[in-house]
C-alpha positions as CSV (number, residue, x, y, z in Angstrom):
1,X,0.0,0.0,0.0
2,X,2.7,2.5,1.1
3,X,4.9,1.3,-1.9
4,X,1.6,2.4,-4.4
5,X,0.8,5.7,-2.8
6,X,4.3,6.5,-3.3
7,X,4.1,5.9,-7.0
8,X,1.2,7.6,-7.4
9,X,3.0,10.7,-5.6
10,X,5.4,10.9,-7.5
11,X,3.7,10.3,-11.2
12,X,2.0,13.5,-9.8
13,X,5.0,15.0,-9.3
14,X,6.5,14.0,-12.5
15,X,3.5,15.1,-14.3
16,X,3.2,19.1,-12.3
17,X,7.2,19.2,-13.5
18,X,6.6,18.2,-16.7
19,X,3.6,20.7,-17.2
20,X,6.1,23.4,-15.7
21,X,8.6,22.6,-17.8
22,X,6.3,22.9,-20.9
23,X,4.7,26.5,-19.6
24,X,8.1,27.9,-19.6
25,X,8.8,26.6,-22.9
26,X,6.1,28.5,-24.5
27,X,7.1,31.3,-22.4
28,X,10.8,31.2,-23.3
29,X,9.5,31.0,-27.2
30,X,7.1,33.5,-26.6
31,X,9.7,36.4,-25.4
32,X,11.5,35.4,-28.2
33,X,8.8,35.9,-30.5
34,X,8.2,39.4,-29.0
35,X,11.6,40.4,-28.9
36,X,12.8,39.2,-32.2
37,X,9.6,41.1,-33.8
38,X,10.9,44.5,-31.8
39,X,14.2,44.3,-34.0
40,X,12.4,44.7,-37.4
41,X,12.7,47.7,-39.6
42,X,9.3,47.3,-40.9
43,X,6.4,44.7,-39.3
44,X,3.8,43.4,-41.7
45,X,0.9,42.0,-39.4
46,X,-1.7,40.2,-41.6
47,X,-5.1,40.3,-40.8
48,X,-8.3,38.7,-42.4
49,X,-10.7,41.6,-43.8
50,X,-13.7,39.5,-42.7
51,X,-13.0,40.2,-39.2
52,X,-9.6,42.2,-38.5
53,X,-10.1,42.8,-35.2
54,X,-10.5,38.6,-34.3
55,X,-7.0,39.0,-35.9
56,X,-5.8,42.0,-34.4
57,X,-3.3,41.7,-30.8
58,X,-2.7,45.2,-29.3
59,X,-0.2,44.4,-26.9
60,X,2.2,43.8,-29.6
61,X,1.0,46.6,-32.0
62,X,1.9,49.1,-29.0
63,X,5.5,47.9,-28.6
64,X,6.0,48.0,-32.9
65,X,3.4,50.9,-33.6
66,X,6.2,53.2,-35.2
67,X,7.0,50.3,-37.5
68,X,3.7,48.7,-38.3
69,X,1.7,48.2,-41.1
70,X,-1.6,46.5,-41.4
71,X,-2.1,44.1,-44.4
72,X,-6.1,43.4,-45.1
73,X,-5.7,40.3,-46.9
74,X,-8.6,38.4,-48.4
75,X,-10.5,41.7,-49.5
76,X,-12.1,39.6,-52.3
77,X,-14.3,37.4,-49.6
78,X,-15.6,40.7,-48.2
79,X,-17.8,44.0,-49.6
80,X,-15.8,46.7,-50.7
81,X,-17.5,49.1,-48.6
82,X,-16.5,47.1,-45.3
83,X,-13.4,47.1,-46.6
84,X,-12.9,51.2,-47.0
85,X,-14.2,51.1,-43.9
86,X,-11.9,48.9,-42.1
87,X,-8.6,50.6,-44.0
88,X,-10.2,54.1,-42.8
89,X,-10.1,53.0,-39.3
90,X,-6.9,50.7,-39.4
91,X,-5.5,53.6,-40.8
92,X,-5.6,56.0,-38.0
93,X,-3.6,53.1,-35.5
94,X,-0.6,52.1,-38.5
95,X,-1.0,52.5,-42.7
96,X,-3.1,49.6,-43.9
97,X,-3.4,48.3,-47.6
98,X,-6.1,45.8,-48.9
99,X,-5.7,42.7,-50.9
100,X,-6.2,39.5,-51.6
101,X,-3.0,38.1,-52.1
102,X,-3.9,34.9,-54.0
103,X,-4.4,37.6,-56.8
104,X,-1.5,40.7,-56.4
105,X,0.2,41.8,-53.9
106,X,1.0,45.3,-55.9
107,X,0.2,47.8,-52.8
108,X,2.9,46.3,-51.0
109,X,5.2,46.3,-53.6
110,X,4.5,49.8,-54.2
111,X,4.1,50.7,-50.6
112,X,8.1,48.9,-50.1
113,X,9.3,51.0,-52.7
114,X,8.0,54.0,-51.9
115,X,9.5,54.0,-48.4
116,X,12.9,52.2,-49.9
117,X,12.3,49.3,-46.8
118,X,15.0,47.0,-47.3
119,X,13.9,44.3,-45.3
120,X,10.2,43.1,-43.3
121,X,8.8,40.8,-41.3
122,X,5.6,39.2,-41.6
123,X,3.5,38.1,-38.9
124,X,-0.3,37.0,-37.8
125,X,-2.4,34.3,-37.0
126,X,-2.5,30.7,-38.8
127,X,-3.8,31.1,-42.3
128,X,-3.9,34.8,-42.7
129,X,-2.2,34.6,-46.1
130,X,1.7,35.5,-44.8
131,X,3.5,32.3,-46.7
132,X,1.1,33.8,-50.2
133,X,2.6,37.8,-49.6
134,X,5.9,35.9,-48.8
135,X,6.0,33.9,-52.5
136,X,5.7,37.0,-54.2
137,X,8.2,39.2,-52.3
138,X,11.1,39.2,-54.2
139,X,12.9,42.6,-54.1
140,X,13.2,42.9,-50.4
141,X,14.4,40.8,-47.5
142,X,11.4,38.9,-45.6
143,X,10.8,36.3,-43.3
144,X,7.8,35.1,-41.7
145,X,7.3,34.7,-37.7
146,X,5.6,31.2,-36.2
147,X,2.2,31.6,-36.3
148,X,1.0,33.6,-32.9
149,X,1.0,30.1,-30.7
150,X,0.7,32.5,-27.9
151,X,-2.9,33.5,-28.5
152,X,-6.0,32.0,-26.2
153,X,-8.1,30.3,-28.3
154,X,-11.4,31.0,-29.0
155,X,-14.6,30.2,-31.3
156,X,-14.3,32.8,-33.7
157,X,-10.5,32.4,-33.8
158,X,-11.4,28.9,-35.0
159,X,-13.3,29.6,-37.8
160,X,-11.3,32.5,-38.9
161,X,-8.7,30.6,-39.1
162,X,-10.1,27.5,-40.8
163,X,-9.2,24.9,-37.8
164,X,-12.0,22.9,-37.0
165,X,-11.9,21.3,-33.4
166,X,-11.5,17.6,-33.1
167,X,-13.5,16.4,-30.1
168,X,-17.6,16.7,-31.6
169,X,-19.1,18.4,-28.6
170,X,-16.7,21.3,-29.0
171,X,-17.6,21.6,-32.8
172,X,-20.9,22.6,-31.9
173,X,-20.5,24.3,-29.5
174,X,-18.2,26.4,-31.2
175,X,-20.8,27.2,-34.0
176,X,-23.5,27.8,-31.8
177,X,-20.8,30.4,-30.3
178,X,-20.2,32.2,-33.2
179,X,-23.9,32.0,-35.1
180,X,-25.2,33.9,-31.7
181,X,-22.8,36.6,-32.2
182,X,-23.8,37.4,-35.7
183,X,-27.2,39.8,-36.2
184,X,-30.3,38.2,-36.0
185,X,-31.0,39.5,-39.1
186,X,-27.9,38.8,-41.3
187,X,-28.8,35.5,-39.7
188,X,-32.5,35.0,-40.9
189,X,-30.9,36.4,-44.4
190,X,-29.2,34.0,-45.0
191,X,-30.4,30.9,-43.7
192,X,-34.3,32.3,-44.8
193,X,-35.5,31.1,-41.4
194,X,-37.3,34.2,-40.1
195,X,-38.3,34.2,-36.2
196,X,-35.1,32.0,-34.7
197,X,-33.5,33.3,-32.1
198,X,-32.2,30.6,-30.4
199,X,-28.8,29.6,-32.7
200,X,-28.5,26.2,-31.4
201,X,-31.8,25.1,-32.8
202,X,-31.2,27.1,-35.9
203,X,-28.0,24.8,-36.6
204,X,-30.1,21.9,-35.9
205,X,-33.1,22.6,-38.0
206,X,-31.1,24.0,-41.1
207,X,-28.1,20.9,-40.7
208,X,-29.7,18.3,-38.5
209,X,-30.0,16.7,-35.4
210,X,-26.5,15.1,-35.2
211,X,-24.5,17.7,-33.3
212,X,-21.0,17.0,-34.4
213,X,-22.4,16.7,-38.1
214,X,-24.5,19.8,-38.2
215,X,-21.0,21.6,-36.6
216,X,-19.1,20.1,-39.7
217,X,-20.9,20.8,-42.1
218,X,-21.5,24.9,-40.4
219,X,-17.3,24.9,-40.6
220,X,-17.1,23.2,-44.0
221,X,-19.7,25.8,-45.5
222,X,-17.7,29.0,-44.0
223,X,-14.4,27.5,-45.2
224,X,-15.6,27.0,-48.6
225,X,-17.4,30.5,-48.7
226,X,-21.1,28.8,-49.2
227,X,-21.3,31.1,-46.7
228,X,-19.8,34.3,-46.3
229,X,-19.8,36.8,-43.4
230,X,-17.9,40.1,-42.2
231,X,-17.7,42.1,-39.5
232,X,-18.6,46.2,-40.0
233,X,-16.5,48.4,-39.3
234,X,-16.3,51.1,-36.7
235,X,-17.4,54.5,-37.9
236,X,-14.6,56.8,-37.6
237,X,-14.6,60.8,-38.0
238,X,-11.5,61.7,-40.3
239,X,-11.0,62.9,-43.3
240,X,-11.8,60.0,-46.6
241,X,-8.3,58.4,-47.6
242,X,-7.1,58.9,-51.1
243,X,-5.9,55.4,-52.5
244,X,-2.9,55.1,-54.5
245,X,-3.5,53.3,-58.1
246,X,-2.2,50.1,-57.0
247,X,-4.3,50.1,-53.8
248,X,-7.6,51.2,-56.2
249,X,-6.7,48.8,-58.3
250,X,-6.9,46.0,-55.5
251,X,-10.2,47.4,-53.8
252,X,-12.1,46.1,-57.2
253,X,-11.5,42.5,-56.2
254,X,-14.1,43.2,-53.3
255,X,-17.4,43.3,-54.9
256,X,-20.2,45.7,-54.2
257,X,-22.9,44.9,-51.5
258,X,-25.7,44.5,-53.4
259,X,-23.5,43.4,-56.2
260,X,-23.1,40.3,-54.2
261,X,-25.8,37.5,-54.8
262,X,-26.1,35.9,-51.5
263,X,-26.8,37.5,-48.1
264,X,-23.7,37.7,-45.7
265,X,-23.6,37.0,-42.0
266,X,-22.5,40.5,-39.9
267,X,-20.0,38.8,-37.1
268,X,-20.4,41.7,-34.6
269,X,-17.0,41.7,-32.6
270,X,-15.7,45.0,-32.9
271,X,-14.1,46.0,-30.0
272,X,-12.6,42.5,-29.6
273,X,-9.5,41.8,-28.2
274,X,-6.9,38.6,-28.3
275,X,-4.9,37.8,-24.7
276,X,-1.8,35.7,-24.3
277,X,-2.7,31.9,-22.9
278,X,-3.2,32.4,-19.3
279,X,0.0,30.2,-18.6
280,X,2.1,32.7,-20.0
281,X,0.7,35.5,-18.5
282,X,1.1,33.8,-15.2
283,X,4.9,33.0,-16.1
284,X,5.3,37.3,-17.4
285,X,3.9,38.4,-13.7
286,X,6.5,35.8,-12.2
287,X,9.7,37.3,-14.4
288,X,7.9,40.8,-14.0
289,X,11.7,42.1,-13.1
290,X,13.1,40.2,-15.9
291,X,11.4,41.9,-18.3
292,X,11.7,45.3,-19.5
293,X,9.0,45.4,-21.9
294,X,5.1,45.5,-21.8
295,X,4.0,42.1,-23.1
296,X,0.7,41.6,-21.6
């Protein structure tokens, strides 16, 4: 008896170490991320247009803002007033320029010579479109960060970035999430089901009773733009921006509202913000006088 508890003591033990020693792993890699970021000449963060600010994290931009530029990549999945609106806005925290890099990537190439950058570093969430702007960089010295690791995970994270959970209560549940934060009338729009409120039983009634199925087939629908959605953006009192001809050039690949022949979902999260994983915000207040720069 005395010989099992201690086993089981110590695969505890073994196991708390082993969870520490994996915290300040991600930790370690996550200073270095920062830090290697804050010795750039010229920061590239790219950001999906149908939602920037899922795909925004404001903790960095304030230790790069006088080096930062925001790249509005898949304009072409969006309206083109949302996306004006989002590069007016964007453009009063770092200059912004709009693409869709599967199709040009002339406003950066334009926007690199103009300022004679030399070299940039390209950064963002998973499947933003850096490796595409990368391909076609070939005048300049790039490289691309890891994806941001560092970021807490959430519904709408999930689906923006095209990573459908594994475990089938979660896939739900992560639809349900992100269907109830969409207007109630983008929502009867587009599914043509007046009078629901409630999104679970939407989901059920439009994809069926078989949870994990009717959250596939939600995920496989926005990832193959059967459905589309974006998020407006936030009025903002300055004066209109005057696009370059590169950049008016690109703004054509986002079609017209009402040009559009579907109804798109309006993802309300403006105003949202990304955090760090809680583990590593518990491992910054513990090296608090290790570290000389903001990173939470």
């Amino acid at each position: 008896m005395f010989y099992e508890k201690r086993k089981k003591l110590n695969q505890v033990q073994k196991k708390k170490k082993n969870n520490e020693i994996a915290t300040q792993s991600v930790f370690n890699n996550y200073l270095h991320f920062i830090r290697g970021i804050c010795e750039c000449e010229m920061v590239f963060v790219v950001i999906d247009a149908r939602s920037p600010d899922l795909c925004r994290y404001t903790v960095l931009e304030d230790n790069i803002k006088d080096k930062m530029v925001f790249i509005l990549n898949k304009i072409d999945l969006v309206p083109r007033e949302s996306v004006i609106g989002w590069v007016e806005f964007l453009s009063t925290i770092a200059p912004t320029i709009a693409l869709s890099a599967k199709e040009s990537i002339e406003p950066i190439i334009e926007f690199i010579e103009q300022k004679n950058i030399k070299s940039v570093s390209i950064t963002g969430l998973k499947n933003m479109g850096k490796r595409t702007i990368l391909s076609q960089l070939n005048h300049v010295s790039a490289k691309i960060t890891d994806d941001w690791f560092f970021i807490t995970p959430s519904p709408e994270l999930a689906i923006i970035q095209g990573m459908i959970p594994k475990k089938p209560h979660i896939v739900f549940g992560y639809a349900v999430s992100f269907l109830s934060q969409c207007s109630q009338q983008s929502v009867s729009e587009v599914f043509e089901c007046p009078g629901f409120s409630d999104s679970e039983a939407l989901i059920i009634h439009v994809f069926g009773d078989n949870l994990m199925e009717s959250g596939k087939l939600f995920f496989a629908k926005i990832a193959n733009d059967e459905i589309r959605f974006y998020s407006p953006p936030p009025t903002v009192s300055a004066p209109p921006i005057t696009f370059s001809d590169a950049q008016q050039k690109s703004l054509k690949l986002a079609s017209l509202h009402d040009a559009y022949p579907k109804s798109w979902l309006s993802l309300l999260t403006n105003g949202y913000k990304n955090t760090v994983l809680p583990s590593i915000v518990k491992s910054i207040h513990k090296n608090s006088k290790k570290i000389s720069v903001n990173f939470t």
